[in-house]
C-alpha positions as CSV (number, residue, x, y, z in Angstrom):
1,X,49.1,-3.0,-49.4
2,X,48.7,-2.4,-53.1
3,X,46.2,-4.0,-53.9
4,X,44.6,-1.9,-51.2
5,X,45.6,1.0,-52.8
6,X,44.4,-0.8,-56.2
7,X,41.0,-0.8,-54.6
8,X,41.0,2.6,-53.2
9,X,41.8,4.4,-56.8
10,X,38.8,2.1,-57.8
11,X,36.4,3.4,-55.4
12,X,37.7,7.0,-55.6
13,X,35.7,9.6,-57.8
14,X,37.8,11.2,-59.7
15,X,35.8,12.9,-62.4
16,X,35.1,16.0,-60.5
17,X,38.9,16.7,-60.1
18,X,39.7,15.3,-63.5
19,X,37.1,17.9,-65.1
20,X,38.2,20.4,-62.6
21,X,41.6,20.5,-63.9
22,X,40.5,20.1,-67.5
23,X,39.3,23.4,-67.6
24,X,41.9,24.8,-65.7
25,X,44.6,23.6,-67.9
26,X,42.8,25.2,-70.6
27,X,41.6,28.3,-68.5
28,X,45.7,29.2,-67.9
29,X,46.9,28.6,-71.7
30,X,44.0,31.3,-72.5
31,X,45.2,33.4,-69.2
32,X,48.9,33.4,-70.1
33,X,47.9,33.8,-74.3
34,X,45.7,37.1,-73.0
35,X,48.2,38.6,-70.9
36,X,51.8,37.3,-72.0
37,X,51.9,41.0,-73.9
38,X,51.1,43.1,-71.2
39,X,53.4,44.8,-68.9
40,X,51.3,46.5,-66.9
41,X,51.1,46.4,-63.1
42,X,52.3,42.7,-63.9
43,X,49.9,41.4,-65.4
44,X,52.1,39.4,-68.0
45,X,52.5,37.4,-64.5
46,X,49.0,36.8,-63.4
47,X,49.4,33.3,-65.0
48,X,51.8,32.2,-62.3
49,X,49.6,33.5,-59.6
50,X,46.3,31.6,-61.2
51,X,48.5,28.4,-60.9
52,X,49.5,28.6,-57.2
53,X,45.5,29.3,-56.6
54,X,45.0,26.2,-58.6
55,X,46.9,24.1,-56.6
56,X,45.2,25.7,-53.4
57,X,42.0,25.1,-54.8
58,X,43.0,21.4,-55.9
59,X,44.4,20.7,-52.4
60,X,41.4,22.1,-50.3
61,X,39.4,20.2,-52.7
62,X,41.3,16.9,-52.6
63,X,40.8,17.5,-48.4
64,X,37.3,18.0,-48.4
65,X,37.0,14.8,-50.3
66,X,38.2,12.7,-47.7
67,X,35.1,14.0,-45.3
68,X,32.2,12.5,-44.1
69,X,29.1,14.6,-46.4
70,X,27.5,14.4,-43.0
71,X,30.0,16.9,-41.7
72,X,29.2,19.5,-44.2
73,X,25.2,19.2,-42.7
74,X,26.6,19.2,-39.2
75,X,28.1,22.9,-39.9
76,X,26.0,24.0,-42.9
77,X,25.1,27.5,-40.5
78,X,28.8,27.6,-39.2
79,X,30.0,28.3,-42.9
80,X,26.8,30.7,-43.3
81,X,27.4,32.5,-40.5
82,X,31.2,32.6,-40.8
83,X,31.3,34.1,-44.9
84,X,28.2,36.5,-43.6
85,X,30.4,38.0,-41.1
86,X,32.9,38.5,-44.0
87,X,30.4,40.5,-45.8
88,X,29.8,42.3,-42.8
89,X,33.4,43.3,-42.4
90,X,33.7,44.6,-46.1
91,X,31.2,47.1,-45.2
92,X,32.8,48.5,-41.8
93,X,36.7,48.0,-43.8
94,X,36.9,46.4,-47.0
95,X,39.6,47.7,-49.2
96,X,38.0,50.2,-52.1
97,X,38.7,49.4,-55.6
98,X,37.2,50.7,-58.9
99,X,34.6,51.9,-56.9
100,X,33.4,49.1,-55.1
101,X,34.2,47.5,-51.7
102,X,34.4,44.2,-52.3
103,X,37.5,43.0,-50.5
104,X,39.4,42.0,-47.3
105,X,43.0,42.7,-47.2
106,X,45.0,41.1,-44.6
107,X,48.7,41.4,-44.4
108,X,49.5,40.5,-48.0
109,X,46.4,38.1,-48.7
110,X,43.5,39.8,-50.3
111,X,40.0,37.8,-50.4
112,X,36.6,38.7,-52.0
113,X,34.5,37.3,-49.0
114,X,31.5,37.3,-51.8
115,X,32.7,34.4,-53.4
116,X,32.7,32.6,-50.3
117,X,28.7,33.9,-49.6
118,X,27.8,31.5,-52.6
119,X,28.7,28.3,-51.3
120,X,27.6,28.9,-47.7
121,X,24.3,30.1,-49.3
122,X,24.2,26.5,-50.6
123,X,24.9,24.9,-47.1
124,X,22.3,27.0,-45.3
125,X,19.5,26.2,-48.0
126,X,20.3,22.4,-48.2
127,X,20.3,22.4,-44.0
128,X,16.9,24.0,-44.3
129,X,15.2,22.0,-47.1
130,X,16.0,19.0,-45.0
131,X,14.5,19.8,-42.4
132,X,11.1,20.0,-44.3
133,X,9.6,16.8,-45.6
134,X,11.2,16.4,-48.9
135,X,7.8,14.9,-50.2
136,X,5.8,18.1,-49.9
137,X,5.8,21.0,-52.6
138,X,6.8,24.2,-50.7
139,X,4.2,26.8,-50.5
140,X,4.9,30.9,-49.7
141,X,4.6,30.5,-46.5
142,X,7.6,28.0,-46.1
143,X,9.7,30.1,-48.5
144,X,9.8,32.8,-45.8
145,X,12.7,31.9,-43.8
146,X,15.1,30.6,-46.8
147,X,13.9,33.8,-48.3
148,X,15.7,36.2,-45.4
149,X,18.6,34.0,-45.1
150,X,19.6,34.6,-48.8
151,X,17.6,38.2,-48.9
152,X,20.0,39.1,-46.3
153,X,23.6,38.4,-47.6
154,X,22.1,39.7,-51.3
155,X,21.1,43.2,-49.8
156,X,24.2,43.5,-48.1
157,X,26.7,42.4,-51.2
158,X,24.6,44.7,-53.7
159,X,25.5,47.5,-51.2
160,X,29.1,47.3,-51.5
161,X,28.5,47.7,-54.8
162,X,28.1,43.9,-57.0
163,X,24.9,43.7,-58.4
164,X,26.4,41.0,-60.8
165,X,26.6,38.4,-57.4
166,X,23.9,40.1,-55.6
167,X,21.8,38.7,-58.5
168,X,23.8,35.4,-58.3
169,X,22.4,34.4,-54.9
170,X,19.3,35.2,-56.1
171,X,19.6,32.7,-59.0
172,X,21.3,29.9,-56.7
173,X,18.1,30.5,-54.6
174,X,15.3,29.7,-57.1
175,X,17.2,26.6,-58.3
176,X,17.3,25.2,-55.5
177,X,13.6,25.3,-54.3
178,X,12.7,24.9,-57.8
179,X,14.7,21.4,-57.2
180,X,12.7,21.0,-53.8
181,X,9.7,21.6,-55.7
182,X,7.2,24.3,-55.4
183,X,3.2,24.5,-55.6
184,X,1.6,26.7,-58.9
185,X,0.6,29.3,-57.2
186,X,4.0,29.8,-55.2
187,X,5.3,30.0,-58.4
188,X,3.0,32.4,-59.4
189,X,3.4,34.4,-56.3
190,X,7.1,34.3,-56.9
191,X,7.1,35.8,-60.6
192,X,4.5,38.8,-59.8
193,X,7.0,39.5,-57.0
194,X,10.2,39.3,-59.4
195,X,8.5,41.6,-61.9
196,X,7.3,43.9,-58.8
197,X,11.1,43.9,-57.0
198,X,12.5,44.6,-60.7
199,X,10.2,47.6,-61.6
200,X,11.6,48.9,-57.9
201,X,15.0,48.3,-57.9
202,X,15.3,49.4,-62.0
203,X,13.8,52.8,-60.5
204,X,15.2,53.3,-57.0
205,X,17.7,50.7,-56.3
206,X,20.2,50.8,-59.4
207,X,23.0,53.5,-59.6
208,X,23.0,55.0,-62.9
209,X,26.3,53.5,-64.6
210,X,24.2,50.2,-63.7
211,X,21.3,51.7,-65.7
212,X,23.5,52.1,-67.9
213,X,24.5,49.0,-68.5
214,X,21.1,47.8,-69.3
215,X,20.8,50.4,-71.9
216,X,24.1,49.0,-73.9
217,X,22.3,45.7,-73.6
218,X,20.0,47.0,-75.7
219,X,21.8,49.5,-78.3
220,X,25.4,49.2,-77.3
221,X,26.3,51.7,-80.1
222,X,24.5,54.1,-78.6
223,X,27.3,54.7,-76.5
224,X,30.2,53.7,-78.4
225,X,33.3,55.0,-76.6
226,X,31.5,54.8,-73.3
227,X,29.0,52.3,-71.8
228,X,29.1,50.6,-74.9
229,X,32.5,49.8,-75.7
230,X,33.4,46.6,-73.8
231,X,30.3,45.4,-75.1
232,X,31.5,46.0,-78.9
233,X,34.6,45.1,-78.3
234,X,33.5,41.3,-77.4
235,X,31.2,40.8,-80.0
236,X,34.2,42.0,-82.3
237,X,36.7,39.3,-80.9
238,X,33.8,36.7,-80.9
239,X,33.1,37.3,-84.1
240,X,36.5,37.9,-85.8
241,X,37.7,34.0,-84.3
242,X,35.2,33.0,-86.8
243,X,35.3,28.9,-87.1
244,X,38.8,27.9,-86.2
245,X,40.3,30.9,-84.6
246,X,43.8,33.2,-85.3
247,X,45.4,31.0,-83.4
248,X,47.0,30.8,-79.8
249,X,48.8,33.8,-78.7
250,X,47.4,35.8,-81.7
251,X,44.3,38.0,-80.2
252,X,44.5,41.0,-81.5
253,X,42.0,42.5,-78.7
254,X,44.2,41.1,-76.2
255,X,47.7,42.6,-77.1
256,X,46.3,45.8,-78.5
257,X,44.2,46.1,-75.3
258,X,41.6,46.8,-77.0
259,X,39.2,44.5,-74.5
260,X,39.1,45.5,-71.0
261,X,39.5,42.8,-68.1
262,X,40.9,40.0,-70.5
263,X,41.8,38.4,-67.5
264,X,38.4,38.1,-65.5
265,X,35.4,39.0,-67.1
266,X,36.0,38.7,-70.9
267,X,38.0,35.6,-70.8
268,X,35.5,33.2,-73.0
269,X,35.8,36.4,-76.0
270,X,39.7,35.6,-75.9
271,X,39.3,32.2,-76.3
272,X,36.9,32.5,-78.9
273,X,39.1,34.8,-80.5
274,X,41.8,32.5,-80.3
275,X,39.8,29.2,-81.1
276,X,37.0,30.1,-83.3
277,X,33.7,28.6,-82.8
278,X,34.9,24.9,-82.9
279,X,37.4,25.8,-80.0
280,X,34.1,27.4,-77.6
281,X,31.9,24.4,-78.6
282,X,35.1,22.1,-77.4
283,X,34.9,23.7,-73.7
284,X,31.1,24.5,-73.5
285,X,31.1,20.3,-73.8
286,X,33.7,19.9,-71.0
287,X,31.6,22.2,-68.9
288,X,28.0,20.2,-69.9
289,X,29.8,17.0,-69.3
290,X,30.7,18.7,-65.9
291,X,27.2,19.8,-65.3
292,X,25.6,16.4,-66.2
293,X,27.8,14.5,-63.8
294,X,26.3,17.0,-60.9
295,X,22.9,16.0,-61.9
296,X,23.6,12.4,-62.1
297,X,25.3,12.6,-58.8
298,X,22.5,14.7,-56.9
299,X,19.9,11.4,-58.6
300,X,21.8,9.0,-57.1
301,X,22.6,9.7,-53.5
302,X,20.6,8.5,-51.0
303,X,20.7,11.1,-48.3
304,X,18.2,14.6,-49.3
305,X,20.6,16.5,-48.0
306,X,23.2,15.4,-50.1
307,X,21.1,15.5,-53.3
308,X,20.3,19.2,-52.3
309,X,23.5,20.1,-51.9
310,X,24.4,18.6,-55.0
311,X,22.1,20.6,-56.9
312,X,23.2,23.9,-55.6
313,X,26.8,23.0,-55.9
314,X,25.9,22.5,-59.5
315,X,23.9,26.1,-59.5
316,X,27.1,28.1,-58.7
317,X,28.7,26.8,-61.5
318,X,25.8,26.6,-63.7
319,X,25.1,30.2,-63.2
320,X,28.4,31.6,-63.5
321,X,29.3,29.8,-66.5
322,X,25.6,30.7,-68.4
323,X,25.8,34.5,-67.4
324,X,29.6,35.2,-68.3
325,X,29.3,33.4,-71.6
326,X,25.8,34.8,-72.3
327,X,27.4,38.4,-71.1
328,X,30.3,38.7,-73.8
329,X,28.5,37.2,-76.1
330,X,25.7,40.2,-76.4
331,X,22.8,38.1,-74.7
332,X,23.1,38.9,-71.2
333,X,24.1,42.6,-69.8
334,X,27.5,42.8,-68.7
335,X,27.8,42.0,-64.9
336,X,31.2,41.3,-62.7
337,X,30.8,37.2,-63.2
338,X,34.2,35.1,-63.5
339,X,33.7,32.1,-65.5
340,X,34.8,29.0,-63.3
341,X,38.4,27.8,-63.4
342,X,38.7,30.0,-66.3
343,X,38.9,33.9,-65.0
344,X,41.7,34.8,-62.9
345,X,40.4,35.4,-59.4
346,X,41.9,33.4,-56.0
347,X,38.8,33.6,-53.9
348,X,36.5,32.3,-57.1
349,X,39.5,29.7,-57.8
350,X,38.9,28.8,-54.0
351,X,35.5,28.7,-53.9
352,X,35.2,26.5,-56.6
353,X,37.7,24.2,-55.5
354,X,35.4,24.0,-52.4
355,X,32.5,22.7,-54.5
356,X,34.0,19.8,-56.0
357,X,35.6,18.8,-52.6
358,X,31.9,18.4,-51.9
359,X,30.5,16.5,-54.9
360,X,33.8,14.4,-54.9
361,X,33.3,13.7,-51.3
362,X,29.3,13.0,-51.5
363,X,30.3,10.8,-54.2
364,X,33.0,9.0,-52.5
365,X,30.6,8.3,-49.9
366,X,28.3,5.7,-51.6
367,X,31.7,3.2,-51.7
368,X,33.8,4.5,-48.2
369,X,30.9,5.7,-45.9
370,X,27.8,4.2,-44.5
């Protein structure tokens, strides 16, 4: 019996769960540093809360890691269909807040059904691609379909309004075929029809606090009290961590509250704050390390499908991670996206739980499945 469990912990992947709760450990220190001040609708005890998601998350993922991969292909459209019938119900009911309507309340659980869009998204699109011989570069015409499944839950999202994850699926799209490979003049096709849908939807799809946004990008002290000011206010608490930080529990921008959403969006200008450039380098590694793993996963699985899915597992987290720390950082316009295992959010917590119940269990499969 133990040396049966000897060989089971062998066999096991544990990396994905191991790099998982690195950055989790390190997420909540920063969460509790950022809000241990505040009194405010609570928020000194959002800390608490992020845990008990964690160990959801951890659960769900340590669940999914016992399954079969071939079960996620079996109900890749199941999931898609499921989280876009979520979206679907935000519109007709979702509970309004700052403006948007974004969420599902039910009895006392509140979800961002969003969040969930992203990783069925992934199942569809992997389903899909292996149906079509992985040896052939996609041209326009096969993009069609793949293009309405993701066109579809992007429209819809943007609508309620969250341009920030509207965009997201977009982004989670082109990786993906870019993975499956695509001919020249696809490509081509694909970038005059980017710079086509971006001239539109600057002029007639954006509201004008989105506009907005783009124009802080550019000049943020053009606005400084207004549009401009979480903007400023990040680049001053990047910049004032300088090499080794103030130290943990001493950002200024945090207890002053001088920096809007600490919690979510402008968690990675805290932790600089906190722990200076050496401190930012220190996770962006944890999160390459994390990112390099995916790849060498999504190269060494046999199954297409698994490598696909692989790959767009690895574009969630990818994406979210480049855009937040590109957006507090004055490189990127600020859009509504958590940075994994590090923001405080139980549907984001969730969904990324989910995605390294899936590499964890792809992986698993090359020593416990045949």
């Amino acid at each position: 019996m133990n040396q049966t469990l000897v060989q089971f912990f062998k066999r096991y992947d544990f990396s994905f769960l191991g790099s998982m709760t690195a950055i989790f450990l390190v997420g909540v220190l920063n969460l509790y540093s950022a809000t241990h001040s505040q009194t405010h609708e609570g928020l000194n005890l959002l800390w608490k809360s992020q845990i008990i998601w964690f160990f959801i998350s951890i659960t769900v993922a340590v669940c999914i890691s016992f399954l079969n991969p071939k079960t996620f292909e079996r109900f890749s459209y199941v999931a898609y269909i499921l989280t876009l019938f979520l979206i679907f119900l935000v519109l007709l009911m979702g509970k309004v807040g700052m403006g948007a309507q974004r969420w599902l309340v039910i009895g006392p659980f509140r979800m961002q059904p969003s969040e969930f869009m992203k990783m069925g998204l992934v199942l569809a699109m992997a389903r899909y691609f292996t149906k079509v011989n992985p040896e052939r570069q996609l041209g326009f015409k096969e993009l069609i379909l793949p293009g309405i499944i993701t066109l579809v839950p992007t429209i819809m999202v943007i609508v309620q309004p969250d341009l920030g994850t509207g965009m997201l699926l977009l982004f989670i799209f082109c990786m993906m075929i870019f993975y499956k490979r695509l001919r020249w003049k696809t490509i081509a096709t694909l970038g005059v029809i980017g710079i086509f849908s971006g001239v539109l939807m600057y002029n007639f799809g954006l509201k004008e606090y989105q506009r907005k946004r783009i124009h802080t990008f550019i000049d943020p002290y053009e606005d400084a009290k207004g549009s401009g000011y979480n903007a400023i206010q990040s680049e001053i608490a990047i910049g004032s961590g300088r090499l080794f930080g103030k130290g943990f529990k001493n950002s200024s921008q945090a207890s002053l509250n001088y920096l809007p959403e600490n919690h979510t969006d402008f968690v990675f200008a805290i932790f600089n704050e906190e722990h200076g450039f050496f401190g930012s380098v220190f996770l962006i590694i944890i999160y390459i390390v994390f990112f390099m793993r995916l790849i060498w996963l999504a190269s060494s699985v046999q199954r297409f499908y698994d490598s696909v899915l692989v790959i767009g597992v690895m574009s969630i987290f990818f994406w979210h991670t480049f855009i937040n720390m590109a957006m507090v950082s004055g490189l990127l316009p600020i859009v509504g996206i958590p940075l994994p295992l590090m923001s405080y959010g139980g549907s984001s917590m969730l969904t990324f739980g989910v995605g390294v119940g899936i590499a964890t269990s792809i992986s698993n499969s090359r020593n416990f499945f045949n």
